[in-house]
Each structure stands twice: as structure tokens, then as C-alpha cells.
matplotlib code that plots the C-alpha trace (Angstrom):
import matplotlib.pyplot as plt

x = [3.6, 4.8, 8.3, 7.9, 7.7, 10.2, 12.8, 11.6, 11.4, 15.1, 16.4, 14.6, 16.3, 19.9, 19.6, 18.8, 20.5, 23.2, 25.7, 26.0, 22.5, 21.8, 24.4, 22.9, 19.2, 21.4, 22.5, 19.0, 17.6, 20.5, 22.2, 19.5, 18.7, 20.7, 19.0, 19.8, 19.7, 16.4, 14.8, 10.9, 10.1, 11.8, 10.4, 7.2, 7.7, 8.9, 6.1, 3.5, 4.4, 4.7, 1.4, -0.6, -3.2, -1.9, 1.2, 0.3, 0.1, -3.4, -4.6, -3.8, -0.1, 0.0, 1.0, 3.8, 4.8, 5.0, 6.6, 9.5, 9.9, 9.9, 12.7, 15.0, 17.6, 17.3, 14.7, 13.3, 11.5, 9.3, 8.1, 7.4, 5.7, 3.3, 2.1, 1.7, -0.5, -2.6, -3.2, -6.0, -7.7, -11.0, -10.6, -9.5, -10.2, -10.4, -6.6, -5.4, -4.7, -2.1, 0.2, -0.1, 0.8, 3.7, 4.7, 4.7, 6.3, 9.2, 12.3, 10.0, 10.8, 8.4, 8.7, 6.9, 4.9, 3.3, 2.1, 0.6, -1.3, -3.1, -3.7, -3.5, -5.2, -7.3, -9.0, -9.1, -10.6, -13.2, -14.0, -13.9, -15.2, -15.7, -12.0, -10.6, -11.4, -9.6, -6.6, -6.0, -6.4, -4.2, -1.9, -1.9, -1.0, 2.2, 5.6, 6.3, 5.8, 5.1, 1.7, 1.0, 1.8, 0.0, -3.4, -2.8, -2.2, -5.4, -7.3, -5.4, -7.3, -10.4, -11.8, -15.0, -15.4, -12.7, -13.9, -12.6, -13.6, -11.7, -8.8, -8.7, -8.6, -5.7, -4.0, -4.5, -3.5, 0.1, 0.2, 3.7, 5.8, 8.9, 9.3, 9.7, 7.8, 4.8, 4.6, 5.4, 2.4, -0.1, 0.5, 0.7, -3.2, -4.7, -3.1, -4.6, -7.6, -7.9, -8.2, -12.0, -12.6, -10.4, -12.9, -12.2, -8.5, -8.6, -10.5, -8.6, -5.5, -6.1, -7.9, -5.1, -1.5, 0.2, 3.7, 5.0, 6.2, 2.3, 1.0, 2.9, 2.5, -1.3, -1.3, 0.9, -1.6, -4.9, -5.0, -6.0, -7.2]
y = [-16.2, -13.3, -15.1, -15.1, -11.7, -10.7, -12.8, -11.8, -8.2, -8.5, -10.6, -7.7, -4.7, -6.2, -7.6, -3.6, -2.2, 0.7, 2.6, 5.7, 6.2, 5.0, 8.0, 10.6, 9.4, 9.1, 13.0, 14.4, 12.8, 14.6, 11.1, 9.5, 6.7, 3.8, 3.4, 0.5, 2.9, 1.5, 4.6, 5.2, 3.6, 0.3, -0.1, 0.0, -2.7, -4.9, -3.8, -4.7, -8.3, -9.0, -6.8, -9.5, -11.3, -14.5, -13.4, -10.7, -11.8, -12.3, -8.5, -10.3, -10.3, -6.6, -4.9, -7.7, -7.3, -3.4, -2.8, -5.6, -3.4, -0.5, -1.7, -2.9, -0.2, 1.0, 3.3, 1.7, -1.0, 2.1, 2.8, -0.5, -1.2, 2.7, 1.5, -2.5, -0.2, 1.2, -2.1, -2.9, 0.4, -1.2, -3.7, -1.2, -2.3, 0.7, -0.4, 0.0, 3.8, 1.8, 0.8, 4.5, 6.3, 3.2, 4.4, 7.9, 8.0, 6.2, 7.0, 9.9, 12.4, 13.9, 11.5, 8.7, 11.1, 13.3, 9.6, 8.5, 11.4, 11.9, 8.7, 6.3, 8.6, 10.6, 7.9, 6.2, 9.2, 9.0, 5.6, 5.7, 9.2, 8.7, 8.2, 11.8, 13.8, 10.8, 10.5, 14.1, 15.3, 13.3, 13.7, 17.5, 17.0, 15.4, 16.8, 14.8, 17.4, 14.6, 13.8, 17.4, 17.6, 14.5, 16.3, 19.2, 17.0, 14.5, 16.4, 17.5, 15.6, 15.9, 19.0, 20.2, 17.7, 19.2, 20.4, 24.1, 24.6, 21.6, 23.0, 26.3, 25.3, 22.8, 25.6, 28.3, 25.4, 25.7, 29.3, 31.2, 27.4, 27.7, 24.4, 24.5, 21.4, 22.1, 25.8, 24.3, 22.0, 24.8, 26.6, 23.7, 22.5, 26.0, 26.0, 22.8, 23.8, 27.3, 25.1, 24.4, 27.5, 30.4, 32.9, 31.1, 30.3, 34.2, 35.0, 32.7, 34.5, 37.6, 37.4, 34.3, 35.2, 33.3, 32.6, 34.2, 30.7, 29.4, 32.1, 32.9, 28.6, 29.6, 32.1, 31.0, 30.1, 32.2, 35.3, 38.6, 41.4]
z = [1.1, 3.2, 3.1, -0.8, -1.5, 1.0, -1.4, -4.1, -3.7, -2.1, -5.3, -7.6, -6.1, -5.2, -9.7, -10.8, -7.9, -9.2, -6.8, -8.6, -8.9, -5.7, -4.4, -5.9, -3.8, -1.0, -1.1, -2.1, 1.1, 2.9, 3.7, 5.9, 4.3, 2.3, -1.6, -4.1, -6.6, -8.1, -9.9, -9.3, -13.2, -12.8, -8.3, -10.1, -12.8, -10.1, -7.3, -10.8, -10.5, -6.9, -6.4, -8.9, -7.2, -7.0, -4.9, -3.0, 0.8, 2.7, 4.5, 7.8, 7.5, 6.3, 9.3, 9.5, 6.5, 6.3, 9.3, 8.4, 5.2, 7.1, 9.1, 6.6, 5.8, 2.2, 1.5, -1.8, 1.1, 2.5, -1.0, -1.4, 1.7, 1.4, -2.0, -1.0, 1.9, -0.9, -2.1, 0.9, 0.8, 0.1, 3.5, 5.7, 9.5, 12.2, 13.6, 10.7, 11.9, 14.2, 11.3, 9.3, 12.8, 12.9, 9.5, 9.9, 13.5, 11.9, 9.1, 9.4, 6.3, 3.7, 1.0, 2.9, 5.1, 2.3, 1.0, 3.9, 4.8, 2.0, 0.4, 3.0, 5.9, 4.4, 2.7, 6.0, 7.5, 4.9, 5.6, 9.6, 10.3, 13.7, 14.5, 12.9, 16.3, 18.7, 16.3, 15.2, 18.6, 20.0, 16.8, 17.4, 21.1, 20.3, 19.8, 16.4, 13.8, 11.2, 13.0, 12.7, 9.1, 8.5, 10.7, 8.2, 5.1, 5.2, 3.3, 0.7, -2.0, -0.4, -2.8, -2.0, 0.7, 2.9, 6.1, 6.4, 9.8, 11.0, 8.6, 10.4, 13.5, 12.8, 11.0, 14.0, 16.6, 14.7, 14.1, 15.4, 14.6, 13.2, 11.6, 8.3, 7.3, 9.5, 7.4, 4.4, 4.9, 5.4, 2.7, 0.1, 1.6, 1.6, -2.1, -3.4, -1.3, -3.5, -6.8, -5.2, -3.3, -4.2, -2.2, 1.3, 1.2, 0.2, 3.0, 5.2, 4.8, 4.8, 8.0, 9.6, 10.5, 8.9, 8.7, 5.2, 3.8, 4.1, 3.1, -0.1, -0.8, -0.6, -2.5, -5.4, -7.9, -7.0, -9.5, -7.4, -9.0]

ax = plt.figure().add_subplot(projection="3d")
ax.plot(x, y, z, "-o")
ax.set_aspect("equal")
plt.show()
């Protein structure tokens, strides 16, 4: 079955594949990554029919299956494989943190990582409690800045169910980084966070030093008097 969808995902893309298009992806990524050219609209016609139950492949060859995706060389196969991902949210199994860090830890850029974190982590998070401390800890310790965006990011849908104290102390552990992506990430949380609880992202920053690229994404859309 795996086998199946592999050829007919491949036959799909190389059919509605365009150059020119498939240029222009190429540049906005910054030339990292090789694209078909399939836009966003016609992947997901083509992930609707291979994503029917009938032909998608058993949860036990998921990891398989993801990270051959994840290895082949246009970037339209990492979309693919994040939202086949989302397909077993509902049967997650505790290693399935393995595969997400496998994911984020490689073609590493915020298109696929902004995914992962909050919709294929933090719903995992939600669903294996225990593991946050053990993960994000050692997350945090690394040197990969996409782990530590991805410890900042978890929770970005989480409303008022986000934990602010763990949130704070993430965001102070970073405090003083320069990279961009890392900033970037703490201001857009404390932003969507604000839509729930304006009075403590508020509070937050006014008493956290932030770098001025988080804290003017935080601030964007709460009205001060």
C-alpha cells in the first residue's frame, strides 16, 4: 500500500508539475529546496484522494512513509508527508515525538516547522502531558534553533489553555539571542496569546526584556490606552 501511494503521489505531481511556477517557490524559499511547481490548491486536491480511506497506508508504516517523503528532494513531498502526519492525530503513540523531532531536525525551515509545532506537537503535547518537560528540556538544551522555536511555538493554538508560566520561562531561557527566527517566534506566540489574555502578555512585556522584534510582534494587535 505504502508502495501505492508513493507512485501515485509521484505520477500526480510530475502530471501538474510547471517550471515557471515551480521557479518562483524556488526563489521565495531562498533556493533551498527543488518544487514541482504544484501550487498549495491543486497539492491538496491530489493529497484529497490519496488521503481517502481506502488508500491511505496502515499507522504502522507512517514513520516509513514520512521520512521517505522527507528525503525526496522537492519540497511539495514535506507538505505532503506534515499533513499525511495530521491524518493519525487521534492514534498518536508516545514515539511518535521521534518522527516530529525527525521532521523538524531536517530540511529544517519555517514552512514545515511552524506546522509541526503547533499542530502536530502541540496536540501531541496535549495528549502525552507527561512527555513536555523530558522533550522540551532537552529541546531547549540543543543548539538547533528549530527545536527552540518549535518549544516556543506548541502552544500557539492552545488559548486559554496555554501554560504561561511554562511560556515565560521558555521565553526568558532565549532572552539576549540574536536569531531572527527564535525572536520572531516569541513575539508572534505572545501575540496570538494576547487574543485570550491581553492583560498578561501586557504585563509580560513590560516587565521582560525583550528583544524589540518580539516585542513589537507582541504587541502589534493589543490596543493600549
Amino acid at each position: 500500500m505504502m508502495h501505492n501511494f508513493l507512485n501515485t503521489l509521484e505520477a500526480q505531481f510530475k502530471k501538474e508539475a510547471n517550471d515557471s511556477i515551480a521557479e518562483g517557490q524556488k526563489a521565495y524559499m531562498r533556493n533551498q529546496f527543488d518544487f514541482y511547481g504544484v501550487k498549495t490548491p491543486v497539492r491538496r486536491r491530489i493529497q484529497r484522494e490519496l488521503f481517502k480511506k481506502d488508500i491511505l497506508p496502515p499507522k504502522q508504516e507512517l514513520h516509513q512513509l514520512v521520512k521517505i517523503l522527507w528525503g525526496l528532494p522537492q519540497r511539495e513531498h514535506q507538505y505532503v508527508a506534515q499533513e499525511l502526519a495530521r491524518k493519525y492525530i487521534k492514534n498518536f503513540e508516545e514515539d511518535d515525538i521521534i518522527l516530529y523531532e525527525h521532521m523538524i531536525t531536517h530540511k529544517s525551515w519555517w514552512d514545515t516547522v511552524d506546522f509541526i509545532a503547533a499542530t502536530l506537537v502541540g496536540v501531541y503535547f496535549k495528549t502525552f502531558p507527561h512527555k513536555i518537560n523530558e522533550v522540551t528540556t532537552r529541546w531547549m538544551a540543543s543548539d538547533n534553533i528549530w527545536l527552540q522555536r518549535s518549544t516556543v511555538l506548541f502552544q500557539l493554538k492552545y488559548k486559554e489553555n496555554l501554560n504561561t508560566e511554562f511560556l515565560a520561562k521558555t521565553i526568558k531561557s532565549l532572552l539576549g539571542s540574536k536569531e531572527f527566527f527564535i525572536n520572531k517566534a516569541i513575539g508572534w506566540v505572545l501575540r496570538e496569546y494576547g487574543k485570550t489574555n491581553k492583560e498578561w502578555v501586557l504585563q509580560f512585556a513590560a516587565n521582560t526584556s525583550l528583544d524589540s522584534l518580539s516585542k513589537r510582534e507582541a504587541l502589534r494587535l493589543i490596543k493600549r490606552p
